[in-house]
C-alpha positions in Angstrom: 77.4 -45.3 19.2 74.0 -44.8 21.5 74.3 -43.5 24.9 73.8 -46.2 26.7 76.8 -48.3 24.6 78.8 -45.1 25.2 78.3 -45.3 29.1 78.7 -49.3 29.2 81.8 -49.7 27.2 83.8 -46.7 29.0 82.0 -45.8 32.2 81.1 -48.9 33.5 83.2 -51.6 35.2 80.9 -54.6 35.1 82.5 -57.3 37.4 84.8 -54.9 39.3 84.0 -55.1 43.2 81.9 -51.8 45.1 83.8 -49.4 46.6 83.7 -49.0 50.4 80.4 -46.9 50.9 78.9 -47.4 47.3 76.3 -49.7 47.9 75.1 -49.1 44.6 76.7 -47.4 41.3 76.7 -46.5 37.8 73.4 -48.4 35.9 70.3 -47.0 37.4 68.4 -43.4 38.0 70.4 -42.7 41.4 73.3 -44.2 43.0 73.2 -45.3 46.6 75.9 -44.3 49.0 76.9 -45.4 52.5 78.8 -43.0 54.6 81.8 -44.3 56.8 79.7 -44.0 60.9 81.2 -40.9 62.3 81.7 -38.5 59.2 80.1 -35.9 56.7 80.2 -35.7 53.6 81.9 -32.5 51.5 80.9 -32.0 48.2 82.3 -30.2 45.2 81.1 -29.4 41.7 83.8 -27.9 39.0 83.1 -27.4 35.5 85.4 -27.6 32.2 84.4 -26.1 29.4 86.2 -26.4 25.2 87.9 -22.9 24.8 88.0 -21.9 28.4 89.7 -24.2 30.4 91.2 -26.2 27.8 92.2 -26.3 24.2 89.7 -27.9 22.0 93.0 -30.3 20.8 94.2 -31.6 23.8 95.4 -34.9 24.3 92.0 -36.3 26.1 94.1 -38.9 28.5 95.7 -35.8 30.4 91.9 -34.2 30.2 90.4 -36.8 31.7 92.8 -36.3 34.3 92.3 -33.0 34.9 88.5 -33.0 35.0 89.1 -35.4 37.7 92.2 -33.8 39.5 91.0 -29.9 39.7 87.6 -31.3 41.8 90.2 -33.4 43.9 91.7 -30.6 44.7 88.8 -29.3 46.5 88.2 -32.0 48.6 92.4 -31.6 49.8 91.8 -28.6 50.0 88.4 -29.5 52.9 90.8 -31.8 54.5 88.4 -34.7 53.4 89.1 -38.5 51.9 88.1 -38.8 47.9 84.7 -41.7 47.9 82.4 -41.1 44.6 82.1 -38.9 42.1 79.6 -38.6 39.2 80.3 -37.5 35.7 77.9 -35.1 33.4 79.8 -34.8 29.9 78.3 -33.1 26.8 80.4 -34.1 23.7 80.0 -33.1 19.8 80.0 -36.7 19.0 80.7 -40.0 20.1 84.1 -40.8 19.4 85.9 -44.2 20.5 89.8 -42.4 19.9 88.2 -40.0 22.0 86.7 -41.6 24.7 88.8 -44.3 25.4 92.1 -42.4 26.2 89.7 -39.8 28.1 87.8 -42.5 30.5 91.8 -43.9 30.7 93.0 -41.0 32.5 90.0 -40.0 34.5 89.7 -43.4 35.8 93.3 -44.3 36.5 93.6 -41.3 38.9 89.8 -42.3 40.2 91.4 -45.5 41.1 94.7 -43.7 42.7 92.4 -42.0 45.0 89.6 -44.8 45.9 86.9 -42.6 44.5 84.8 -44.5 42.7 82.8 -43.1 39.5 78.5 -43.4 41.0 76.6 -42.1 37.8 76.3 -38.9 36.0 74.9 -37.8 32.7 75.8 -37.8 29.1 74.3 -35.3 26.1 75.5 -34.2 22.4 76.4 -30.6 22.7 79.9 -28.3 22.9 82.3 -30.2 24.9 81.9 -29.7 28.1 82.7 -31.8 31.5 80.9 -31.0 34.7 82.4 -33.8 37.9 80.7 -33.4 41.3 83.3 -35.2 44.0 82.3 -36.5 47.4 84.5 -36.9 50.1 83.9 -37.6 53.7 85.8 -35.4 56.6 85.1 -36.1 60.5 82.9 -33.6 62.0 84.6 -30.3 63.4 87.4 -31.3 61.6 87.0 -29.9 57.7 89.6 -27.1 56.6 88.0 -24.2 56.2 88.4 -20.9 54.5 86.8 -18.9 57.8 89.6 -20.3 60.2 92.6 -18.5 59.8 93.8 -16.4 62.8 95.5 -13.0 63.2 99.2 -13.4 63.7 98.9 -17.3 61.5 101.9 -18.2 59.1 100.6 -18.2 55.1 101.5 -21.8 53.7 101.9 -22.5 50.1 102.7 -26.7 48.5 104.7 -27.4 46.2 105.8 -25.1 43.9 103.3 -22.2 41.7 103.6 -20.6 38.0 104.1 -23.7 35.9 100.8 -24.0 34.4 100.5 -20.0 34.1 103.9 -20.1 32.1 102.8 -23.1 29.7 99.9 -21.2 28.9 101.5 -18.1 27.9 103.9 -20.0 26.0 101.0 -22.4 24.0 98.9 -18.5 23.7 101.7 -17.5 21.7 102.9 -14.8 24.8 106.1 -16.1 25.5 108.8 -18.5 24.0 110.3 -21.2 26.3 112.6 -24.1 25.1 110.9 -27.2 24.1 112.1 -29.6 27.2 111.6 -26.5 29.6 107.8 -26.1 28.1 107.3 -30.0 27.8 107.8 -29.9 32.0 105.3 -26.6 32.9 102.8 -27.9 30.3 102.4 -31.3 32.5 101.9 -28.8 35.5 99.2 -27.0 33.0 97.1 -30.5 31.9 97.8 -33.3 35.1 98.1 -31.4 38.3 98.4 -33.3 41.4 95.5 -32.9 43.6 97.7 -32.6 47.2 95.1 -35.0 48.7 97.7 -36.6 51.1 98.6 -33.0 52.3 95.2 -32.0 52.9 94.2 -35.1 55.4 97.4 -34.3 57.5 96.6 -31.0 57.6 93.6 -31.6 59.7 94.2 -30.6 62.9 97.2 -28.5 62.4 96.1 -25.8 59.5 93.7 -23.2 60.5 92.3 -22.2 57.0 92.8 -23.3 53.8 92.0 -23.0 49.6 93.3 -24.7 46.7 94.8 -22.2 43.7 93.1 -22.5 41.3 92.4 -19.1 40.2 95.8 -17.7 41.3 97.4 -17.4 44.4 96.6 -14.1 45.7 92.6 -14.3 45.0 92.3 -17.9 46.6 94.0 -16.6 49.8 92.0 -13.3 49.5 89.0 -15.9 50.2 90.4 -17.0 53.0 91.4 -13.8 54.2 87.9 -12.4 53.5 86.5 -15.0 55.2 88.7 -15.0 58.1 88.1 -11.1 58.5 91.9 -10.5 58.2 94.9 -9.4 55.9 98.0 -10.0 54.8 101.9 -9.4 54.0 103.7 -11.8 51.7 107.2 -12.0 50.6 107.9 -11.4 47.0 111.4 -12.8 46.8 109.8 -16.3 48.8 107.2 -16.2 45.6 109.7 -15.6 42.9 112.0 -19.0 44.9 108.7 -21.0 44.2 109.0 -20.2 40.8 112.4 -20.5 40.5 112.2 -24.1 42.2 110.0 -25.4 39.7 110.1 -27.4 36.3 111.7 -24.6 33.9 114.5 -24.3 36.7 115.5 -27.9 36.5 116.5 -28.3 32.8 119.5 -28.4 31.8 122.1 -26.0 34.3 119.4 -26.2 37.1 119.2 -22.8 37.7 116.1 -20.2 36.9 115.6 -19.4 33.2 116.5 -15.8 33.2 114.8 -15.4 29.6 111.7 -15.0 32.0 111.2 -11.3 32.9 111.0 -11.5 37.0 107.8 -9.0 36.8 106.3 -12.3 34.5 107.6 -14.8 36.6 106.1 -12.8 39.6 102.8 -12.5 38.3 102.5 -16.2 37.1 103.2 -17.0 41.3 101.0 -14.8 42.2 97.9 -14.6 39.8 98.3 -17.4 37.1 96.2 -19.7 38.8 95.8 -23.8 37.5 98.2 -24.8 39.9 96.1 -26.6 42.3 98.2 -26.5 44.9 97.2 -25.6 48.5 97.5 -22.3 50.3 97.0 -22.5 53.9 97.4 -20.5 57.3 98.5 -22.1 60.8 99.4 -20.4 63.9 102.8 -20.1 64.6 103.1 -22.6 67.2 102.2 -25.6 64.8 105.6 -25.0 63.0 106.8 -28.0 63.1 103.7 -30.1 62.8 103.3 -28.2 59.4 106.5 -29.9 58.4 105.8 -33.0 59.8 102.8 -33.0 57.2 104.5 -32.3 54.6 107.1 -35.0 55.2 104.2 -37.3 56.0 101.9 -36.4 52.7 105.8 -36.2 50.7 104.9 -32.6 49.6 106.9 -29.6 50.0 105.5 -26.8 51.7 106.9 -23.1 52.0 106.0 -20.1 54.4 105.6 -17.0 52.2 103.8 -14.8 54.7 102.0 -13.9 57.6 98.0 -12.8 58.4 97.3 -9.2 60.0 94.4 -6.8 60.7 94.6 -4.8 58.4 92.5 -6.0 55.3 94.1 -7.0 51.5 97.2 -8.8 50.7 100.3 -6.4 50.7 102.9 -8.1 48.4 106.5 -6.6 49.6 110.1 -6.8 48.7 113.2 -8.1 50.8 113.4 -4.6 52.8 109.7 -4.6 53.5 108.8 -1.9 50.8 105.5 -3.0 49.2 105.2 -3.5 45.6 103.0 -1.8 43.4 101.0 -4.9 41.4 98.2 -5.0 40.7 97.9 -9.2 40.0 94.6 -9.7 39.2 93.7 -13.7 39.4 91.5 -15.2 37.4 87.6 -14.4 37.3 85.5 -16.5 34.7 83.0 -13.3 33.9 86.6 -10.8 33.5 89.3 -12.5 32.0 89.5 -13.3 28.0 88.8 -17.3 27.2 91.7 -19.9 26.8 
């Protein structure tokens, strides 16, 4: 199969109607986009790579999910509406059980979110999948990392540690039954970009990151950014945890075969969970939980900004706790 047959059979969608603002897409040198009168456009670039962010086997529907979801995740994470994205993919070879299942899943969740697929590039080489996603925000009105204020309430989604957990389990780290791993692996491969979350968050958060790279370093950019600190509440991270897939199997309670110092770290530094971590100023309470009611996303207070630079981590009687949770860092932690 050539490139071009490779590109025609899975990437493009003769017949199918433009999407609002693509006036032209995939099938020529550039694509040509028309933005919505009264907007900007934010733009993200993320990067998966065979042995780092994924296993080499993995089921390529849920991967072409993923590749999809974790630049999502950005835009929510901007406060900004999905419109186009373009795919660059190098692959060993050209493989229809491959590439049909992938373009499947990266498509389906295109179509979810109205973002349509512009162009991109495609090479033989290691697999690797580069996606930049554009998404349009009203001017003044983007989510920011340099927003947060001093005295603002630290916001978390949905719940954090699944996909840290799965990956200890599939590195060989840690044993967890197979129903209980079947649950934090789907957290691990098909995330939920909190897209929903993040355009009713305009407005009404101050700051905000996706995690990514783990909870505490995604905050610490907002934090650094903001030119503040921190205090969070270590038995409010270890609830987020215990609230999540492994704690819904079977009796419904937490899986106490899970060390608390492991589940702790996996909240706080696993990273992979794309979910958002925000700050909003004390007064907008209640229009926090209106958003998450409106987007149908949880959201949990686990903290609270402060002068004092860093991000103290502290027990239920205020004593800190000693860490350290490093997060991820591409160029310091060990490949997948």
């Amino acid at each position: 199969m050539g490139e071009f047959e490779l590109i025609a059979r899975y990437f493009q969608r003769p017949g199918r109607a433009l999407d609002a603002g693509v006036a032209l897409g995939v099938g020529d040198d550039c694509a040509l986009l028309q933005p919505t009168p009264g907007t900007q456009w934010a733009v993200s670039s993320d990067m998966l790579v065979s042995g780092r962010h994924f296993f080499p086997d993995v089921d390529p529907r849920t991967l072409g999910h993923k590749a999809l979801a974790v630049n999502l995740s950005d835009l929510a994470a901007c406060g900004a509406r999905p419109r186009a994205f373009t795919l660059a993919l190098a692959l060993p070879e050209a493989r229809a059980e491959w590439l049909q299942p992938f373009s499947e899943g990266l498509l389906a969740l295109a179509d979810a979110h109205g973002c349509a697929l512009i162009g991109g590039d495609t090479t033989r080489g290691p697999l690797n999948i580069c996606i930049t996603v554009m998404g349009e925000v009203p001017p003044g009105q983007a989510l920011l990392r340099s927003g947060a204020q001093l005295g603002d309430d630290v916001y978390v989604s949905g719940t954090l540690g699944d996909a840290a957990l799965a990956l200890q389990c599939l590195q060989g780290k840690l044993q967890l039954p197979p129903a209980v791993l079947a649950q934090a692996r789907q957290r691990l491969e098909q995330p939920t970009p909190r897209v929903a979350l993040g355009l009713a968050l305009r407005g009404v958060a101050s700051a905000a990151a996706d995690v990514s790279d783990g909870l505490l370093g995604d905050l610490g950019h907002i934090l650094t950014q903001s030119g503040l600190g921190a205090t969070l509440d270590a038995n409010i991270a270890i609830e987020l945890i215990a609230a999540s897939a492994y704690s819904t199997v079977a009796t419904g309670t937490f899986d106490t075969k899970i060390p608390a110092a492991l589940a702790l770290q996996c909240v706080l530094a696993g990273g992979d969970d794309y979910e958002l971590v925000f700050t909003a100023p004390p007064a907008q309470a209640a229009a926090v939980q209106a958003a998450a009611q409106a987007s149908g996303t949880p959201v949990t207070r686990i903290g609270r900004t402060e002068a004092m630079a860093g991000v103290r981590v502290v027990d239920g009687s205020g004593t800190p706790l000693p860490g350290p949770w490093a997060s991820f860092d591409h160029f310091a932690s060990q490949p997948t």
